[in-house]
Backbone of each chain as ProteinMPNN parsed JSONL, in Angstrom:
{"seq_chain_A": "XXXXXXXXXXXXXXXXXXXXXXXXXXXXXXXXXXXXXXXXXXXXXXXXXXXXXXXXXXXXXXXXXXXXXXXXXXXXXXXXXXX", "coords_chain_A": {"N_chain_A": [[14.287, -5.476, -7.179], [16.32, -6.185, -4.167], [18.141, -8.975, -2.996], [18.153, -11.995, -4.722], [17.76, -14.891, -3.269], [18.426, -18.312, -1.812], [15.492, -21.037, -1.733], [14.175, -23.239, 0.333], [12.694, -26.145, 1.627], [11.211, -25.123, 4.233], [8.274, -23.053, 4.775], [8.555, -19.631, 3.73], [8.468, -16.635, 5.668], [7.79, -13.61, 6.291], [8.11, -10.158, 8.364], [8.088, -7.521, 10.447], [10.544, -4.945, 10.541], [12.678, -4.2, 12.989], [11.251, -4.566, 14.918], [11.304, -6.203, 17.01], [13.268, -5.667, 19.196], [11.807, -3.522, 20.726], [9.806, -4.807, 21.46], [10.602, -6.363, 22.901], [11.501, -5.208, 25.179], [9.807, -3.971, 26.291], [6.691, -2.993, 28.265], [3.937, -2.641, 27.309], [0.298, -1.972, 27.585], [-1.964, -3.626, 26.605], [-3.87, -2.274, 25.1], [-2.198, 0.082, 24.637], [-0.459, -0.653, 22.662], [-1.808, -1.138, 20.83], [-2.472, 1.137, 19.807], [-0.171, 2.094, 19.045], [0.239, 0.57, 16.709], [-1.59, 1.595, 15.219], [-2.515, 2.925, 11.871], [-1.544, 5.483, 10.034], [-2.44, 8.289, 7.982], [0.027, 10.576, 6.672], [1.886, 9.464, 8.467], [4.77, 7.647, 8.857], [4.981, 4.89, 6.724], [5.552, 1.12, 8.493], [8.638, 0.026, 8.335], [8.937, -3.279, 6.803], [10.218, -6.854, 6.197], [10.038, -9.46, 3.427], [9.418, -12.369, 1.914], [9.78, -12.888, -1.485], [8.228, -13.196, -4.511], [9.597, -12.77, -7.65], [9.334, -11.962, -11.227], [10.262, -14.279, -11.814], [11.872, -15.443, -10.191], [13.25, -16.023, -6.368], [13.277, -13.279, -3.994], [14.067, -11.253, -1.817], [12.406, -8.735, 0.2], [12.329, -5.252, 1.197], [10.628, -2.793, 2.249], [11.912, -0.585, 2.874], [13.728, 0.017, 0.981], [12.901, 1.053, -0.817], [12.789, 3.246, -0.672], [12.664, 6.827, -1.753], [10.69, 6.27, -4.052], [7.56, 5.762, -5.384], [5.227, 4.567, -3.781], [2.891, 1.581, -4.399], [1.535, -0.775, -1.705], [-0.294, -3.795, -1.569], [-2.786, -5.427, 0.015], [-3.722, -8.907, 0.052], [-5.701, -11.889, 0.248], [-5.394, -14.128, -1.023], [-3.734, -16.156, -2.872], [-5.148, -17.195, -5.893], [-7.404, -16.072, -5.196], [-10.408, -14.987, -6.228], [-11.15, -12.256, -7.114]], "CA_chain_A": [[14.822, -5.061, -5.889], [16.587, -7.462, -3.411], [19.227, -10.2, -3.685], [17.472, -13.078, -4.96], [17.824, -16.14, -2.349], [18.232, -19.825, -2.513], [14.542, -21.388, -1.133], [14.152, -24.724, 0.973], [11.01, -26.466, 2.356], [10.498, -24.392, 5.035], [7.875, -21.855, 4.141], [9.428, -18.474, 4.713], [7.303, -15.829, 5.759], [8.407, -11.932, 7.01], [7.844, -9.04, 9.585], [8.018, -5.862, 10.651], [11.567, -4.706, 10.744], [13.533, -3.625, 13.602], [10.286, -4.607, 16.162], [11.539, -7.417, 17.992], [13.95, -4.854, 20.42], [10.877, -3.222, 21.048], [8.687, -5.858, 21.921], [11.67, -7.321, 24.535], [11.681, -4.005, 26.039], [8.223, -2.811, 26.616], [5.205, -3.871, 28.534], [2.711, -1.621, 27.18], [-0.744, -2.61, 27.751], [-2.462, -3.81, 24.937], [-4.244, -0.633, 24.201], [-0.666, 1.165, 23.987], [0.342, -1.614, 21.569], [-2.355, -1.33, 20.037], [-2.427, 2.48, 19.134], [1.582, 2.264, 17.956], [0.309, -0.093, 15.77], [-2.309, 2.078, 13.933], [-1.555, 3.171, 11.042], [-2.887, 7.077, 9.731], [-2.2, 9.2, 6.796], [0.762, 11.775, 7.37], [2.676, 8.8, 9.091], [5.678, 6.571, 8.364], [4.46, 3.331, 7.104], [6.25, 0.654, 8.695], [9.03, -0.709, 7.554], [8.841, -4.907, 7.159], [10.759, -7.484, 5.272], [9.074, -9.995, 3.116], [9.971, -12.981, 0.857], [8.934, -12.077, -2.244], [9.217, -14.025, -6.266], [9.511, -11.131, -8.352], [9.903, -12.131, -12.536], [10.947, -15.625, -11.873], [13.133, -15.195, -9.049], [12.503, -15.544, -5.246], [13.887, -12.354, -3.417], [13.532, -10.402, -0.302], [12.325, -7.41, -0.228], [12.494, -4.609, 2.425], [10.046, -1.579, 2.204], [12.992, 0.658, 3.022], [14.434, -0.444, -0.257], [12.168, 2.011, -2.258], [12.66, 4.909, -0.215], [12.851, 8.134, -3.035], [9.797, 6.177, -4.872], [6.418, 5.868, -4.832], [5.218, 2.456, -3.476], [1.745, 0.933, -3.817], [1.117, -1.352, -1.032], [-1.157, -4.193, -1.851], [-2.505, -7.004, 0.472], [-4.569, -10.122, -0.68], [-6.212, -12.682, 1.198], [-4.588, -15.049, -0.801], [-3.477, -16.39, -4.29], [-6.474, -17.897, -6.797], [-8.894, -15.668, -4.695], [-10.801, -14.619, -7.441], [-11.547, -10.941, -7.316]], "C_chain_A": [[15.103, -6.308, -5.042], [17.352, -8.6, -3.898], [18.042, -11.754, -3.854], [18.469, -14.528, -4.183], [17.538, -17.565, -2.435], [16.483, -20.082, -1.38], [15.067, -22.647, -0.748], [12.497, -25.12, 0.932], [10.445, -25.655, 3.274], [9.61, -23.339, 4.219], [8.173, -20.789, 4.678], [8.513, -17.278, 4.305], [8.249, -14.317, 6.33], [7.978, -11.039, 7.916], [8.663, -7.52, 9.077], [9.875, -5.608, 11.06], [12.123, -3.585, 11.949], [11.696, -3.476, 14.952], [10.604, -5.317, 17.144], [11.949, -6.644, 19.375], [12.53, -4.416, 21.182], [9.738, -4.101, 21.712], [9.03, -6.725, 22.968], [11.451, -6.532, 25.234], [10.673, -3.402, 26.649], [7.213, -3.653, 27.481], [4.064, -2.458, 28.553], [1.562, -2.687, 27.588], [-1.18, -2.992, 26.533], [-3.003, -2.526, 23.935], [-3.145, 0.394, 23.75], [-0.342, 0.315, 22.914], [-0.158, -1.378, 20.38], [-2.93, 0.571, 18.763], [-0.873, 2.741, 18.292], [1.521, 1.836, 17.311], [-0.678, 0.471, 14.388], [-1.527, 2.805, 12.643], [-2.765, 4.868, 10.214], [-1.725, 7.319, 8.462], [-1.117, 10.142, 7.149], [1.899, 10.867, 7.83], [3.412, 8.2, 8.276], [5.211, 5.192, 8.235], [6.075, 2.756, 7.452], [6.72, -0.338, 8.154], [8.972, -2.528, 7.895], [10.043, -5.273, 6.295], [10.379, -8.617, 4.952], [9.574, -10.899, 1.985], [9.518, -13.125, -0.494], [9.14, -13.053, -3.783], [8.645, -12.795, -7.133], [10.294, -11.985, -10.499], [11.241, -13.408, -12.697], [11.783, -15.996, -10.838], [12.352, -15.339, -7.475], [13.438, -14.488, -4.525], [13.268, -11.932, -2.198], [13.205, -9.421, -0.676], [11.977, -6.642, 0.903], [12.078, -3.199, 1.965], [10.635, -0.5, 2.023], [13.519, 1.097, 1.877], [14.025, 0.49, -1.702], [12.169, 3.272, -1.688], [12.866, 5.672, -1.5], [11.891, 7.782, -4.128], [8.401, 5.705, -4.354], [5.47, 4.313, -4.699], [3.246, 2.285, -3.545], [1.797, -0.521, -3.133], [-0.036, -2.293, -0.817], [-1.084, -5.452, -1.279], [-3.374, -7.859, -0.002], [-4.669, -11.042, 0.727], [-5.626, -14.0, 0.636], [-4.586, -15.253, -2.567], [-4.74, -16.775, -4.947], [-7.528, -17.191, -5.838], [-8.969, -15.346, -6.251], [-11.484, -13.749, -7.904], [-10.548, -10.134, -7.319]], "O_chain_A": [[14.383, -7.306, -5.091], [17.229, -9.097, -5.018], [17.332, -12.26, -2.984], [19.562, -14.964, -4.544], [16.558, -18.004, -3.037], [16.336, -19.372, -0.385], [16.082, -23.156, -1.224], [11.511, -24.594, 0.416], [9.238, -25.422, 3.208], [10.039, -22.813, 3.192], [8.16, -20.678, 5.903], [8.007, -16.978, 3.223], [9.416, -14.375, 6.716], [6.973, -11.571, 8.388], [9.275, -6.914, 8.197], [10.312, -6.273, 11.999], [12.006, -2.366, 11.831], [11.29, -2.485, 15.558], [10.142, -5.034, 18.249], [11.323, -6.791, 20.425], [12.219, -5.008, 22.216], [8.895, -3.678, 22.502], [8.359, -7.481, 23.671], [11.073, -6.986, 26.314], [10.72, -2.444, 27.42], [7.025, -4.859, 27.321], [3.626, -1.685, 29.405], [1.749, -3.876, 27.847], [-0.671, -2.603, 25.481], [-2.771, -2.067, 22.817], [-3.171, 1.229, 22.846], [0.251, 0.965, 22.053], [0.401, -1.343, 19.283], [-3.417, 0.849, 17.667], [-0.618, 3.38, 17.272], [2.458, 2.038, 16.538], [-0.67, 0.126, 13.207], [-0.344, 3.119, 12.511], [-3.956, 5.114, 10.021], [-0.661, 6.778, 8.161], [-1.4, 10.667, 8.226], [3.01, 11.367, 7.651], [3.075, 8.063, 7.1], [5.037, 4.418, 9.177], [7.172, 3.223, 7.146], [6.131, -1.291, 7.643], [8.967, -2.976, 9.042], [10.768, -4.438, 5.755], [10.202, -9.308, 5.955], [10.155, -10.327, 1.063], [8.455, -13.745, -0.452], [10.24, -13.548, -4.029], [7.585, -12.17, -7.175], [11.438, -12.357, -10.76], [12.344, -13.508, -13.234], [12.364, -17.081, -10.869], [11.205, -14.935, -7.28], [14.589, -14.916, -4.451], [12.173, -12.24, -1.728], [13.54, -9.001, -1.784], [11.291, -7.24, 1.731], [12.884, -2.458, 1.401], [10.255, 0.428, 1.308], [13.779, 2.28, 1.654], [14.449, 0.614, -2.851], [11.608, 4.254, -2.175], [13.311, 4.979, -2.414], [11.885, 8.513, -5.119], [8.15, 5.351, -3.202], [5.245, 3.364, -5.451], [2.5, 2.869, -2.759], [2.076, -1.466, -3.871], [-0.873, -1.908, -0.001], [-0.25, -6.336, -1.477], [-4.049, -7.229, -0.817], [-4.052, -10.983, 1.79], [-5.345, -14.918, 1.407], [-5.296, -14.618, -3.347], [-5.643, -16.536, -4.146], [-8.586, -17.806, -5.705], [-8.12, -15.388, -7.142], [-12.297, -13.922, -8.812], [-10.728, -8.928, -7.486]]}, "seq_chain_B": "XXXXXXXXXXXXXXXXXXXXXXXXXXXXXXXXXXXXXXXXXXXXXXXXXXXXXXXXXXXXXXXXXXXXXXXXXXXXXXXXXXXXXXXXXXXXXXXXXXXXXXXXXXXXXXXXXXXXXXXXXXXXXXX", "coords_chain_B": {"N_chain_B": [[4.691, -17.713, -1.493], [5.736, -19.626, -2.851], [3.513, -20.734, -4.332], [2.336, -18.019, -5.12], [4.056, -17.913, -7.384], [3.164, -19.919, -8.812], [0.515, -19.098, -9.307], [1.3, -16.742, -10.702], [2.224, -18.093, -12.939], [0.609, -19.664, -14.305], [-1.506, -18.373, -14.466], [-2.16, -15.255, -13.708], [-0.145, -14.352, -15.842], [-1.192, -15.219, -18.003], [-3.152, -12.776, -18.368], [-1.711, -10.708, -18.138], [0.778, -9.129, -20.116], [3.841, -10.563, -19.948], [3.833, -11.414, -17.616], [3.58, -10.816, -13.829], [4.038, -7.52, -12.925], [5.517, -6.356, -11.028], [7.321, -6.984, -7.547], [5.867, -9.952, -5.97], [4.659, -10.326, -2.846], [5.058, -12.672, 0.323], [3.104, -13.093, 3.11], [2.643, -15.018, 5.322], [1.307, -15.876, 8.296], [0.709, -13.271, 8.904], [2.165, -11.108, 9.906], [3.173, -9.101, 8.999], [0.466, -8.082, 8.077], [-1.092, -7.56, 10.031], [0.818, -5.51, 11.313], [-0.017, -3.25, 9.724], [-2.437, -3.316, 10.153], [-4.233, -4.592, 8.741], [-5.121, -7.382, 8.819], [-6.954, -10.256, 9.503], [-8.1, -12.156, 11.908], [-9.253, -13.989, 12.694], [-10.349, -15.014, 9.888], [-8.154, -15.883, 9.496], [-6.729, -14.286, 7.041], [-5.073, -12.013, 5.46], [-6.964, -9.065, 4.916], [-7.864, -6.868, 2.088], [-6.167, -4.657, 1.551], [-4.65, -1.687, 0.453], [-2.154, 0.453, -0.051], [-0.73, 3.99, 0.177], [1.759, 5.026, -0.724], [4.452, 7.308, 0.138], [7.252, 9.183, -1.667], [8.959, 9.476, 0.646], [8.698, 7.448, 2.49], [5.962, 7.875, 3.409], [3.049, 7.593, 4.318], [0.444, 8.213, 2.307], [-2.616, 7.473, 1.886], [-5.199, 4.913, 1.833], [-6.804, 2.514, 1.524], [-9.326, -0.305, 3.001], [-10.877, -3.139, 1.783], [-12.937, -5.764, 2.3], [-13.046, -9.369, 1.997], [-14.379, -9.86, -0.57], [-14.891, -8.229, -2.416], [-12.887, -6.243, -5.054], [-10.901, -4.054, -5.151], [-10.035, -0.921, -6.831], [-8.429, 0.267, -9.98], [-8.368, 2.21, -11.333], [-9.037, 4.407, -9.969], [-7.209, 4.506, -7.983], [-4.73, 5.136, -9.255], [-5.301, 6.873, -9.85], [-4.926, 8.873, -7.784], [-2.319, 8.65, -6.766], [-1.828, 9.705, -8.87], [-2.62, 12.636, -8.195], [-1.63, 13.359, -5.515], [0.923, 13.191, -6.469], [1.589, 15.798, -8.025], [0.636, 17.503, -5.89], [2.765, 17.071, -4.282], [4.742, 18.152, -6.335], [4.096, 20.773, -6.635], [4.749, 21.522, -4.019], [2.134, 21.895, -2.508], [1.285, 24.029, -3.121], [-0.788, 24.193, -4.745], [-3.775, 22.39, -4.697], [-5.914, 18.734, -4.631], [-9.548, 19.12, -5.512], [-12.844, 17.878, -4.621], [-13.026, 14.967, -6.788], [-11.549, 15.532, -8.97], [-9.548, 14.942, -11.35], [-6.646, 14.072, -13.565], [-5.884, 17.349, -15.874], [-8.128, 18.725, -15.004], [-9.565, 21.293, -13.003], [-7.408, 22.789, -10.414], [-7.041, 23.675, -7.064], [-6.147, 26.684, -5.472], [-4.486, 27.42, -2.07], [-5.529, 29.472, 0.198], [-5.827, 33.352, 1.472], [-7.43, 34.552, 0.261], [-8.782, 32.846, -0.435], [-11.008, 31.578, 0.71], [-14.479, 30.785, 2.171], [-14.855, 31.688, -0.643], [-14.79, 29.876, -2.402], [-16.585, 28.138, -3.41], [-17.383, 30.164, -6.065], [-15.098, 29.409, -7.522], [-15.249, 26.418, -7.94], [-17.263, 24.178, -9.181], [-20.004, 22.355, -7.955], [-20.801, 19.743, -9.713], [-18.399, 19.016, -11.112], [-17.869, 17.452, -9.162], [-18.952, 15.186, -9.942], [-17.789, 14.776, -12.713]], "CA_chain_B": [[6.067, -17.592, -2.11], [5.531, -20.842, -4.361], [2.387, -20.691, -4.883], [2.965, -16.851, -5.74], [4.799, -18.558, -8.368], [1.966, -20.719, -9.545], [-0.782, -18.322, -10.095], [1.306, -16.016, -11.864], [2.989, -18.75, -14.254], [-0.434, -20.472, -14.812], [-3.064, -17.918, -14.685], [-1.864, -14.234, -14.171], [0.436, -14.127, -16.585], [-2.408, -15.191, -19.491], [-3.677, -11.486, -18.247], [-0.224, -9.248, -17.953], [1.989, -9.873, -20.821], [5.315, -11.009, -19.272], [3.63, -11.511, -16.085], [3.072, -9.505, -12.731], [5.593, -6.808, -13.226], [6.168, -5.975, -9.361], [7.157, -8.586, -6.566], [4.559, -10.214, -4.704], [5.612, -10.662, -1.668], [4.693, -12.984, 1.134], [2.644, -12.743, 4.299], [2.655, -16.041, 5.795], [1.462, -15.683, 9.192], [-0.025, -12.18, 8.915], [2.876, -10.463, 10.836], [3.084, -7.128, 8.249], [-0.646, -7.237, 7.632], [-1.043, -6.909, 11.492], [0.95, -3.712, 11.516], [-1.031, -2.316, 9.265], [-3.947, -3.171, 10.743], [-5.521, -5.495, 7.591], [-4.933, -9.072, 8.932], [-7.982, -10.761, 9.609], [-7.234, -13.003, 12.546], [-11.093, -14.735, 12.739], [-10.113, -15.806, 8.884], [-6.807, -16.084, 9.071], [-6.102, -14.063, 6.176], [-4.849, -10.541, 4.845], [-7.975, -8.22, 3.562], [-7.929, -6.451, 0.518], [-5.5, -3.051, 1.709], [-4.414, -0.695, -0.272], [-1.407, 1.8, 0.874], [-0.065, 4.343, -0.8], [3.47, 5.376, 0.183], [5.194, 8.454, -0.948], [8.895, 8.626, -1.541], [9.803, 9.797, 1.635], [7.973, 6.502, 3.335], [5.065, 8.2, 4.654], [1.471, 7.021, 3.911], [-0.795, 9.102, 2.251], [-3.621, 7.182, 1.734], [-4.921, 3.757, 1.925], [-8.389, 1.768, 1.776], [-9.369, -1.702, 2.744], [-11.834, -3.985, 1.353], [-13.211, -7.272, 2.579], [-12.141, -10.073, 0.321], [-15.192, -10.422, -1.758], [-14.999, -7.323, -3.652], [-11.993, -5.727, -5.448], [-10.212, -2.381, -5.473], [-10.838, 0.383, -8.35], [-6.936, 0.581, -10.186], [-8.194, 3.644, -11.746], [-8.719, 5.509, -8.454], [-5.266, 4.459, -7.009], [-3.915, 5.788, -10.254], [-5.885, 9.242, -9.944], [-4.774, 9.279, -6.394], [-1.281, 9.24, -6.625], [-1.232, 11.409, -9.564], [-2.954, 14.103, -6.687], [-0.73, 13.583, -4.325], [2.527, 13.489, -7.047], [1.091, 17.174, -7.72], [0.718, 18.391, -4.71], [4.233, 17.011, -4.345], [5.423, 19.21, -6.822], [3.94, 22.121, -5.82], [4.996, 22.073, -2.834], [1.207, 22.429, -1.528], [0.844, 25.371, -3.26], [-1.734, 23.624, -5.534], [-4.355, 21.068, -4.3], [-6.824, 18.985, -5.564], [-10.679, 19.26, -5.154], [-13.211, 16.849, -5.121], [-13.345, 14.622, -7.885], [-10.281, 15.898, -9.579], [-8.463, 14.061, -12.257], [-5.745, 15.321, -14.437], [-6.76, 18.213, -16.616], [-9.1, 19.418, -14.21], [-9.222, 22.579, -12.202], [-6.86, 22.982, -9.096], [-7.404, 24.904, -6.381], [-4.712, 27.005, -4.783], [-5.376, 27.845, -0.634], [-4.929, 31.276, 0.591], [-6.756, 33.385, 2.57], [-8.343, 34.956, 0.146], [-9.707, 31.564, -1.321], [-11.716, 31.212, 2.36], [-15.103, 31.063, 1.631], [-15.017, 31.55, -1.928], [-14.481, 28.083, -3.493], [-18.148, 27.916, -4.673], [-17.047, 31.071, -7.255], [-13.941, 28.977, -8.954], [-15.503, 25.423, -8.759], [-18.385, 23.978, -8.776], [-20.141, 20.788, -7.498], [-20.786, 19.071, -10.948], [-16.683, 18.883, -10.858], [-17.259, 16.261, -8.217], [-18.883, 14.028, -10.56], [-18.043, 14.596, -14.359]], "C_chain_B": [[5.569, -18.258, -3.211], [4.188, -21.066, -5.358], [2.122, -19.249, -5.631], [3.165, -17.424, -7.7], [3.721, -19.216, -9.788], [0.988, -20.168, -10.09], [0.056, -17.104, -11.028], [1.751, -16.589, -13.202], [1.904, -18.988, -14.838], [-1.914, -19.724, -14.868], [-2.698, -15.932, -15.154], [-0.969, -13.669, -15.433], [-0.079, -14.401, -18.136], [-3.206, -13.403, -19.148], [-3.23, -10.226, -18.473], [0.233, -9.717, -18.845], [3.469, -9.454, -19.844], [4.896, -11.298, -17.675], [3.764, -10.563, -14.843], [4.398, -8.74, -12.964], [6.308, -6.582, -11.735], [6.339, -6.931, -8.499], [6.213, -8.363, -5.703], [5.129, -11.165, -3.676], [4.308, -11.801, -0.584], [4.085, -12.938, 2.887], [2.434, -13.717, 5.439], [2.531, -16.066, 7.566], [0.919, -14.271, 9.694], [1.042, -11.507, 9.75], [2.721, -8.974, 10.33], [1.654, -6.817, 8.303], [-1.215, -6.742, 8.999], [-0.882, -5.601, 11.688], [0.661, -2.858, 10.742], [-2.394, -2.437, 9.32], [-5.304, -4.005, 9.543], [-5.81, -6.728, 7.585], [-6.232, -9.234, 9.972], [-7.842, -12.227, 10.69], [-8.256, -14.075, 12.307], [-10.45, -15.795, 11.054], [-8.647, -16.372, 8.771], [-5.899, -15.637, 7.934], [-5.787, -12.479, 6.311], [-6.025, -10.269, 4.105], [-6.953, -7.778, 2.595], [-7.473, -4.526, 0.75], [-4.572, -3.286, 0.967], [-3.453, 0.332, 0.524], [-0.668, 2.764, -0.119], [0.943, 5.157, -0.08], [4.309, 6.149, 0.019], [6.642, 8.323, -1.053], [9.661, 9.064, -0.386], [9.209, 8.306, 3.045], [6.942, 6.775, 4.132], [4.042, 7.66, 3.637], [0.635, 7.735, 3.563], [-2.115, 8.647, 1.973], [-3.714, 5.506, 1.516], [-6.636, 3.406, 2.174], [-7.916, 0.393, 1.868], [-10.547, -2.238, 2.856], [-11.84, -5.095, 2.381], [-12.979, -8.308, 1.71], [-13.097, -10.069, -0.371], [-15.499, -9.341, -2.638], [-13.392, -6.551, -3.661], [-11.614, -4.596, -5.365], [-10.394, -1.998, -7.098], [-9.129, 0.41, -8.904], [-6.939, 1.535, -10.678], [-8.426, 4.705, -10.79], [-7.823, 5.526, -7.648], [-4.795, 5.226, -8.175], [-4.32, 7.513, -10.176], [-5.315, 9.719, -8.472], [-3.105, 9.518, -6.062], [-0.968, 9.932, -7.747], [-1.445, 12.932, -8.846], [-1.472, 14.249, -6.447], [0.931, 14.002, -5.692], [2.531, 14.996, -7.245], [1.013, 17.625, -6.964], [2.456, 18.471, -4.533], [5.119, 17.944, -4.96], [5.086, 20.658, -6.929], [3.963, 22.831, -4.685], [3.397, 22.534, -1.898], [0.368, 23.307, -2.183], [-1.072, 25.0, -4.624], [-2.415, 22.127, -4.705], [-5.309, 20.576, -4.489], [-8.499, 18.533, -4.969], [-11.624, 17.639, -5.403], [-13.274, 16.463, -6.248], [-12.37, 15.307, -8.903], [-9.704, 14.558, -10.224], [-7.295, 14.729, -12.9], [-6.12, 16.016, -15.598], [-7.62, 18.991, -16.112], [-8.633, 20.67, -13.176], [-8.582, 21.85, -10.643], [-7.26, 24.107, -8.144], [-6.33, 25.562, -5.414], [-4.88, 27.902, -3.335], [-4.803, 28.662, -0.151], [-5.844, 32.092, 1.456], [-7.451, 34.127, 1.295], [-9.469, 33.811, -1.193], [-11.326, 31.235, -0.092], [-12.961, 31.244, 1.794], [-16.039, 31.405, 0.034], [-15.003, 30.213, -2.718], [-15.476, 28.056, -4.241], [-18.299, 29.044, -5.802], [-15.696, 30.309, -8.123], [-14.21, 27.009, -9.006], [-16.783, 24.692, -8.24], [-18.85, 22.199, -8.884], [-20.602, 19.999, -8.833], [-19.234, 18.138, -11.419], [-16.56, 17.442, -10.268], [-17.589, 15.154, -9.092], [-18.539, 13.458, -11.667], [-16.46, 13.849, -14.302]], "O_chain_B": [[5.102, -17.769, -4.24], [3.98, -21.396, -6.525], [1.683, -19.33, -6.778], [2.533, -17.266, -8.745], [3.61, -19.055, -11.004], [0.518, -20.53, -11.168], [-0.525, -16.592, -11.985], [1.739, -15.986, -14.275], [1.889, -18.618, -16.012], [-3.016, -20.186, -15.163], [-2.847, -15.392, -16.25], [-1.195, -12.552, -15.9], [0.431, -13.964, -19.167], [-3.894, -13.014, -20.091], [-3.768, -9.167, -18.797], [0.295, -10.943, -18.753], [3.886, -8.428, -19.307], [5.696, -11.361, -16.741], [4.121, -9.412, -15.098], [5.518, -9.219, -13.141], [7.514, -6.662, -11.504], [5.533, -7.859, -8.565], [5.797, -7.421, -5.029], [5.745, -12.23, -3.669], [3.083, -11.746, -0.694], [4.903, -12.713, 3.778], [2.052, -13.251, 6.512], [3.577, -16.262, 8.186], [0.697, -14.153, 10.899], [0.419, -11.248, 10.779], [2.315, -7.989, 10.947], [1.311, -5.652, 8.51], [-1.749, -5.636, 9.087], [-1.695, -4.741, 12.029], [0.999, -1.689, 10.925], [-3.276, -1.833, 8.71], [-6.535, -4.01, 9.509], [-6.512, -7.287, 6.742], [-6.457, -8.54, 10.963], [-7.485, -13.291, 10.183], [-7.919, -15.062, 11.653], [-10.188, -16.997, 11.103], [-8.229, -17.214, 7.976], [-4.797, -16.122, 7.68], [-6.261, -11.816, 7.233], [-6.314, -10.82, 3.043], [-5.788, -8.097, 2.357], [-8.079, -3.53, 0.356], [-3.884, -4.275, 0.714], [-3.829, 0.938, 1.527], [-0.076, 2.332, -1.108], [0.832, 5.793, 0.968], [5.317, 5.577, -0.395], [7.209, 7.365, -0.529], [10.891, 9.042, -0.399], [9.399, 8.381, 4.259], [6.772, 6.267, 5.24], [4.215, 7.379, 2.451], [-0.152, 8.086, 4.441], [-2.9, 9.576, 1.784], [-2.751, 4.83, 1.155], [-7.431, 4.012, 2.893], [-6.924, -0.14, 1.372], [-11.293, -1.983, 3.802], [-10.919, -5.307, 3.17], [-12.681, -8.009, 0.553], [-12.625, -10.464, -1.438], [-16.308, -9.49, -3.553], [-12.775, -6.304, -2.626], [-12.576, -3.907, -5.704], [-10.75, -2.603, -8.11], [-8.42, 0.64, -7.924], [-5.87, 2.14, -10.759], [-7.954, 5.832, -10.933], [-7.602, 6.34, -6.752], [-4.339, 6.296, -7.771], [-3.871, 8.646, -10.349], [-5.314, 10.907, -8.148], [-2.692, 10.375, -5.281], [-0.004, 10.697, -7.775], [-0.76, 13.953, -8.903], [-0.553, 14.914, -6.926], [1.71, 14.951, -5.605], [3.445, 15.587, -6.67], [1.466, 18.753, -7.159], [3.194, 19.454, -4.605], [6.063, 18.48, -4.38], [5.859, 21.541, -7.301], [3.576, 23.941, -4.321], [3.401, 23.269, -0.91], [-0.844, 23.447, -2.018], [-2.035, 25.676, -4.985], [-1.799, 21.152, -4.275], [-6.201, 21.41, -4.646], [-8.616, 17.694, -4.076], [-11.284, 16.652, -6.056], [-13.566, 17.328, -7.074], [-13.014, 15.6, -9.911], [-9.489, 13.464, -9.701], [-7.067, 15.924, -12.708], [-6.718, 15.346, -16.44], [-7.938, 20.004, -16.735], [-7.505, 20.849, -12.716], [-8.996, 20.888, -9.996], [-7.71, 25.211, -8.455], [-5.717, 24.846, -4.622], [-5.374, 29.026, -3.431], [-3.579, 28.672, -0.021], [-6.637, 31.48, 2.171], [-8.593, 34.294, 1.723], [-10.274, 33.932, -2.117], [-12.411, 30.723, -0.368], [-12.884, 31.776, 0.686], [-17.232, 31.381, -0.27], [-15.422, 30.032, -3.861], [-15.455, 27.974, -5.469], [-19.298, 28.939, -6.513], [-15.393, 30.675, -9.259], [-13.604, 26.308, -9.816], [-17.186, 24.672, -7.076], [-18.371, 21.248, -9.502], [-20.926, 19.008, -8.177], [-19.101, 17.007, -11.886], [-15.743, 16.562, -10.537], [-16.811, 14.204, -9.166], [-18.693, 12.269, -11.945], [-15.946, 13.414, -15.332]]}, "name": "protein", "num_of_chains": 2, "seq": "XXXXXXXXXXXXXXXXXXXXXXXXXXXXXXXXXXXXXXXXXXXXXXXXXXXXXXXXXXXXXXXXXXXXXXXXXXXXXXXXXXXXXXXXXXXXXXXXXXXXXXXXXXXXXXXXXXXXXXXXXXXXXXXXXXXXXXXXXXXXXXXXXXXXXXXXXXXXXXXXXXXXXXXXXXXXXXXXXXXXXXXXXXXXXXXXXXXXXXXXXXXXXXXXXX"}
């Protein structure tokens, strides 16, 4: 999934898609911010976009991108952890 | 990203033949693990969540660890075989504790109310 992209030096990192408007526009308090940001069962996870190396390749990849399949969602604390 | 790269050329990939099959994506900065609530600001890293995402993008389930112990891959696997079942029954089937595949379903009605402990029983939850 995703057009595979040329890399540089910069390290390129990703977000939450289509938050920024939202985050110009609003002055919630923190506690409002902080409840739109939970995340429950029943709900839409939110979509991000994320630079990704997938079978040799580095690509993007955009949550949205799998809509009609069934996604596991897996975060890590970091590469060579070792569990 | 690169480092991505590195542990699966030089380590994961002695584990998976052909190497990780799915992309592993980057978090650099914790921005996604934020909005899901697993980024660890104190360490600076992403815990150890788990989401599971159905095909219409909703979330049906999701655990998260601390980093020093691992997730179960055979209870994510029993978990969206549930849910893919329920899926295709529209509901009409759903599954009880401790359910795997092969195992009794239970189908909710009114005249299930009360009764459950006549079509399954607590042994179910653990065998």
């Amino acid at each position: 999934m995703g057009e595979e992209k040329a890399v540089g030096c910069a390290r390129p990192t990703g977000g939450p898609v289509g938050e920024r408007v939202e985050e110009a526009t609003s002055e919630k308090t923190e506690a409002e911010k902080e409840v739109r940001q939970m995340i429950q069962v029943g709900k839409k996870a939110p979509d991000f976009a994320a630079p990704a190396y997938h079978q040799g390749k580095f690509t993007n990849v955009e949550l949205s991108q799998y809509l009609g399949r069934w996604v596991f969602l897996c975060f890590y604390p970091g590469d060579f952890t070792f569990v | 990203m690169f480092v991505h790269k590195m542990w699966n050329d030089h380590e994961l990939s002695k584990m998976v033949d052909g190497g990780v099959p799915f992309p592993m994506l980057s978090d650099a900065g914790g921005r996604v693990g934020r909005v899901y609530g697993v980024y660890d600001e104190d360490g600076g890293v992403d815990t150890r969540g788990r989401f599971l995402i159905d095909p219409d993008g909703v979330i049906q389930a999701f655990e998260v660890l601390s980093p020093p112990v691992g997730r179960n891959v055979a209870e994510a696997l029993r978990q969206v075989q549930a849910y893919q079942h329920v899926r295709e029954t529209n509901a009409a089937e759903v599954m009880p504790a401790g359910w795997k595949p092969g195992k009794d379903v239970l189908k909710p009605g009114p005249d299930l109310v009360g009764r459950v402990w006549e079509v399954w029983q607590t042994k179910q939850a653990f065998d």
